[in-house]
FISE-591760 format. One record per residue (C-alpha): x, y, z; residue in three letters. Coordinates in steps of 0.02 Angstrom, whole numbers, padded with zeros to 5 digits, always signed. Layout:
XYZALA...
% end
This chain:
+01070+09225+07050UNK+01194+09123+07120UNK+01235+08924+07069UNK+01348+08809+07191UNK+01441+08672+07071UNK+01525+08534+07151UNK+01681+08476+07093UNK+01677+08312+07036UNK+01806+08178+07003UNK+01966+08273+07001UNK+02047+08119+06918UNK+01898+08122+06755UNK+01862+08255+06644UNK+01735+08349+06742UNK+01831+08494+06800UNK+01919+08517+06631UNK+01738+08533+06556UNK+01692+08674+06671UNK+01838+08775+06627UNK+01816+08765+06438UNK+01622+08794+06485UNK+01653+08952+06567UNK+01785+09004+06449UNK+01642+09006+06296UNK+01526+09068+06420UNK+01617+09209+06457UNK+01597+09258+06269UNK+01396+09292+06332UNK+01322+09416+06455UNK+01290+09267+06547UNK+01395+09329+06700UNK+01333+09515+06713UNK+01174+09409+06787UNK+01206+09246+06889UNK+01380+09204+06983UNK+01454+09022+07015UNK+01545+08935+07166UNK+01651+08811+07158UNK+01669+08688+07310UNK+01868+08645+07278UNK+02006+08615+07382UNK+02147+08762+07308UNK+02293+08645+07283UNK+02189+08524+07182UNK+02108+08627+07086UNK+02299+08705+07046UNK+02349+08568+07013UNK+02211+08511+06909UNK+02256+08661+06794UNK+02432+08627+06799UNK+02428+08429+06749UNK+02315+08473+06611UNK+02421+08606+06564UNK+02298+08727+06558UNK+02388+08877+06572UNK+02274+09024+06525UNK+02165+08968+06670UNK+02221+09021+06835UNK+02194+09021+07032UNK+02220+09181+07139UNK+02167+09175+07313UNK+02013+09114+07314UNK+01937+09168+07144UNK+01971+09050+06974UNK+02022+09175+06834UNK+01938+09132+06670UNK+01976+09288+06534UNK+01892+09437+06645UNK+01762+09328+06748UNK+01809+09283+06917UNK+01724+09124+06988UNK+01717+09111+07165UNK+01796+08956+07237UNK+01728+08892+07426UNK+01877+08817+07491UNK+01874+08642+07551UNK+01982+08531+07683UNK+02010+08379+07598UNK+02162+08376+07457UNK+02172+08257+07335UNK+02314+08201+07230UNK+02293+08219+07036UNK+02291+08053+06958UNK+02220+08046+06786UNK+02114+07910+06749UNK+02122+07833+06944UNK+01997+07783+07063UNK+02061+07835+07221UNK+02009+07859+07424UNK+02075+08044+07424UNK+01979+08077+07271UNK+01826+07999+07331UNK+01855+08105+07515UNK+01876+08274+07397UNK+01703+08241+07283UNK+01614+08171+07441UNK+01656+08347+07558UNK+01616+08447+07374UNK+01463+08350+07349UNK+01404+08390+07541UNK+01436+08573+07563UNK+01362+08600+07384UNK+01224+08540+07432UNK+01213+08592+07601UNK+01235+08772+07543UNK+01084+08780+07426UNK+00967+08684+07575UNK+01008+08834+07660UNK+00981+08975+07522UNK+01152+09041+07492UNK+01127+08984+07319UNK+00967+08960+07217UNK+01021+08797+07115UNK+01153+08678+07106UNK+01274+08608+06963UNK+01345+08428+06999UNK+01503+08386+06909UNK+01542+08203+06871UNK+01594+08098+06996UNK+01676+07913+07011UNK+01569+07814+07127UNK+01704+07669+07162UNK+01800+07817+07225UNK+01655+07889+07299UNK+01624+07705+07396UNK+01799+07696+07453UNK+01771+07856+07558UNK+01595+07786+07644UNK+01498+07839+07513UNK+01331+07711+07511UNK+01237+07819+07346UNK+01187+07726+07206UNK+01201+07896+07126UNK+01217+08072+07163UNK+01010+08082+07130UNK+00983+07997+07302UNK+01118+08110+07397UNK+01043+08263+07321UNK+00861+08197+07388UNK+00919+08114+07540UNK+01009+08271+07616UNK+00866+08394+07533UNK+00725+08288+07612UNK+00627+08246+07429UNK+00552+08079+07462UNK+00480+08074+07269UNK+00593+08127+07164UNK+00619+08094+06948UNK+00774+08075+06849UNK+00749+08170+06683UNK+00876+08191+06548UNK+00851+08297+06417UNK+00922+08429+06257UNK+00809+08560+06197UNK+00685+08463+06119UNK+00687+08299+06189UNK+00647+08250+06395UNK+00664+08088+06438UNK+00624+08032+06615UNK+00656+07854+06699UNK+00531+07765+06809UNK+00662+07689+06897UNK+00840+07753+06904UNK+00988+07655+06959UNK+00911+07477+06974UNK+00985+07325+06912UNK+00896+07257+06762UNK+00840+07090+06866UNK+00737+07201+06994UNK+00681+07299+06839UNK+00463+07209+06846UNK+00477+07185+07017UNK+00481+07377+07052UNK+00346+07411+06907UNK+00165+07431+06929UNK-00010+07516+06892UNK+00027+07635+07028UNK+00228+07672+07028UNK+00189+07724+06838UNK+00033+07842+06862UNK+00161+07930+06993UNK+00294+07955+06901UNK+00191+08013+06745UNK+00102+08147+06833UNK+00286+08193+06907UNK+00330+08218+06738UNK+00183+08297+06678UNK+00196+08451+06812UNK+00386+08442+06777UNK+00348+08475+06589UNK+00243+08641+06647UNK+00367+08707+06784UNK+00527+08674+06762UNK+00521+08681+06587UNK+00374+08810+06539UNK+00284+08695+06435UNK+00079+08743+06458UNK-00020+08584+06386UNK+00135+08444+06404UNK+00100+08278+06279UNK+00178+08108+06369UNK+00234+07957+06299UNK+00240+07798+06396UNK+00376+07670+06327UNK+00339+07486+06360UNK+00441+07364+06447UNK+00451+07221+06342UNK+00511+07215+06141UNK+00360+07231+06040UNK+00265+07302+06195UNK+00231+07135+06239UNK+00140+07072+06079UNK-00043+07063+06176UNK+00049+06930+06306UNK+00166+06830+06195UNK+00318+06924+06242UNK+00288+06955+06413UNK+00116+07015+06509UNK+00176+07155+06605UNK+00101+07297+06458UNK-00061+07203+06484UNK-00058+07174+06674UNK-00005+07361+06724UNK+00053+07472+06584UNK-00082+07484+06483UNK-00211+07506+06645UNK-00080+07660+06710UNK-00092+07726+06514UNK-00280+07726+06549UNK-00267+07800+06717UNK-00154+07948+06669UNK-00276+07992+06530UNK-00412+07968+06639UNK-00335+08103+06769UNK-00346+08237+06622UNK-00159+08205+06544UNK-00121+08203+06379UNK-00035+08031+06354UNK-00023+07895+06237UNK+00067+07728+06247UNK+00143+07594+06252UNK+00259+07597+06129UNK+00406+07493+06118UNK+00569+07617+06109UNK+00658+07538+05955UNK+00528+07598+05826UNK+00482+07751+05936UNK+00644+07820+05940UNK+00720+07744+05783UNK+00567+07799+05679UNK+00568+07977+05759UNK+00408+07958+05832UNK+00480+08054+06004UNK+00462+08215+05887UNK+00278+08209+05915UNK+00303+08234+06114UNK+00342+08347+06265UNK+00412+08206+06377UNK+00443+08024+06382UNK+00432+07883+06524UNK+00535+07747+06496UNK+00519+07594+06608UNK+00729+07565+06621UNK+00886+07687+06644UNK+00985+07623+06472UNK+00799+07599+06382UNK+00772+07813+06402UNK+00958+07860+06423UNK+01043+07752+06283UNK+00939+07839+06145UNK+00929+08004+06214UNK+01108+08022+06237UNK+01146+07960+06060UNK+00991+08095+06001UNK+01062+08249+06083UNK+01270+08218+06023UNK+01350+08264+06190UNK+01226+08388+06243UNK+01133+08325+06363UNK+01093+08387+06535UNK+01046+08272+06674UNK+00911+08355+06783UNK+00821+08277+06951UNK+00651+08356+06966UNK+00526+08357+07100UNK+00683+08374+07239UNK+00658+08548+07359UNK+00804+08614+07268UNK+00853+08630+07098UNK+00980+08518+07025UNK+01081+08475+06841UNK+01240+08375+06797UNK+01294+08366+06623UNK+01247+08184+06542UNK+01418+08117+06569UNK+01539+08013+06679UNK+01715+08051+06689UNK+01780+07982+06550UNK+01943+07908+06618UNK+01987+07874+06445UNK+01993+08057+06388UNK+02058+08141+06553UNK+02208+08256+06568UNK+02232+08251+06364UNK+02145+08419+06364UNK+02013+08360+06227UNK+01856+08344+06314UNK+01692+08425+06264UNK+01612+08560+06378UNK+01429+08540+06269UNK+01356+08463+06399UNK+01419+08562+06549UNK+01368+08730+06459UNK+01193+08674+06448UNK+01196+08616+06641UNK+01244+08781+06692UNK+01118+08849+06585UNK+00970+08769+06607UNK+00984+08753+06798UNK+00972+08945+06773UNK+00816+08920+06664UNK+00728+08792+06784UNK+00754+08909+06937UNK+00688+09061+06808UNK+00517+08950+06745UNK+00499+08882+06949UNK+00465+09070+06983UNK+00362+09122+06840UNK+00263+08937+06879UNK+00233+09000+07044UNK+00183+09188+07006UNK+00037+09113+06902UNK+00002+08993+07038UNK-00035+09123+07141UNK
% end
């Protein structure tokens, strides 16, 4: 099996994370099975290595040495100047062409899943970029026109009715039917990409208190609850609303498969503060199969050689394990 990773930010921590990722990794048998290729200009990624002072990782031709595993590098046009901690246009030029060819390379099935590294998207924009995030590339360019943000660890999936909105817009985009969608896009998400046979949903609300029957706002009343009722009607397993303070402060997320939360920070605040730096951003529902670890590029932390590759294993890992259940899913399917 082969996995295309894009690059990232070469000014964050991104690539710095892959290297100590496929350093542990290479402890495994992980690489007697699946193979990785890195969209990277040469000099950057040298350089990369050599700012960070990184020594025991190296670049020869076109293969990154990492103790005895060899991951291929596809060479890219665009160089970019290493600039810790700097939003820049060549930056933004380098991630955008990384980005692209990724992606264009698993549309076309040299590679069975991709790994997106973080990326700066005021670089990004300063190189024509017009994403809100690299979700929407990944769709746009892989023609998904319904498509789910879900971030998860092991035991917790949390997926977001609407992604990269501003809060304002937040109701306006809500309603009966938007929900029902995106729980049943969850639901077969649950069963195959992540193998679960009988998924269990939770539906967060959208207002504190869920609303308190109208007092606190009416949209649980005027299209939550009627979705709630819908889903279950359609044969899912789902219960809800529930307001997320209590339902994740009180741990009552341990009773369930997957959650819908109305907001981005409502789903992704707790679940990144649940699974300690281990999260693994994955877009389901897209024609091709797609995770980014659960973080930016943490400006603050990059070229100090002290960032944490958690999240950036379990990428790498579980777009293996999506790709793995997508095949089994379809085996029984047929």
């Amino acid at each position: 099996m082969k996995l295309a990773v894009s690059f990232g930010d070469c000014n964050g921590i991104g690539f710095e994370c892959f290297l100590k990722a496929i350093e542990i990794m290479s402890e495994s048998y992980f690489f007697e099975d699946y193979s990785l290729y890195l969209f990277a200009n040469l000099n950057t990624a040298k350089n990369y290595i050599d700012k960070c002072n990184l020594k025991k990782y190296r670049i020869e031709g076109d293969r990154l040495l990492i103790n005895d595993i060899a991951i291929h590098i596809v060479p890219l046009e665009k160089e970019a100047e290493i600039v810790f901690a700097e939003d820049r246009l060549d930056a933004g030029e380098h991630a955008l062409e990384s980005l692209s060819k990724a992606i264009d390379g698993v549309i076309a099935g040299k590679f069975d899943g991709l790994v997106t590294l973080p990326v700066s998207k005021l670089s990004l924009n300063m190189a024509g970029w017009y994403y809100p995030g690299q979700t929407e590339m990944v769709a746009e360019k892989s023609k998904s026109s319904d498509y789910q943000m879900i971030l998860f660890n092991e035991g917790l999936r949390v997926a977001i009715a609407t992604i990269h909105e501003p809060i304002v817009k937040i109701p306006q985009l809500l309603n009966k039917d938007v929900i029902v969608k995106q729980a049943e896009m969850l639901y077969l998400s649950l069963k195959k990409d992540f193998g679960i046979k009988l998924p269990k949903i939770a539906v967060l609300s959208l207002n504190p208190h869920a609303g308190e029957n109208g007092v606190i706002g009416t949209e649980e009343i005027e299209y939550i609850i009627p979705a709630v009722n819908e889903i279950a009607a359609r044969g899912i397993r789902v219960e809800g609303p529930y307001p997320s303070d209590g339902f994740f402060g009180f741990g009552y997320y341990q009773k369930f498969d997957g959650i819908l939360a109305m907001y981005h920070d409502q789903g992704l605040t707790p679940l990144k503060v649940l699974a300690g730096g281990n999260g693994v951003n994955y877009t389901a529902n897209l024609n091709v199969v797609r995770t980014s670890p659960d973080h930016g590029t943490s400006y603050s932390k990059a070229g100090k050689g002290i960032s944490d590759p958690k999240s950036t294993i379990s990428a790498i890992e579980w777009c293996v394990r999506i790709i793995e259940n997508n095949r089994k899913f379809e085996q029984i399917k047929d």
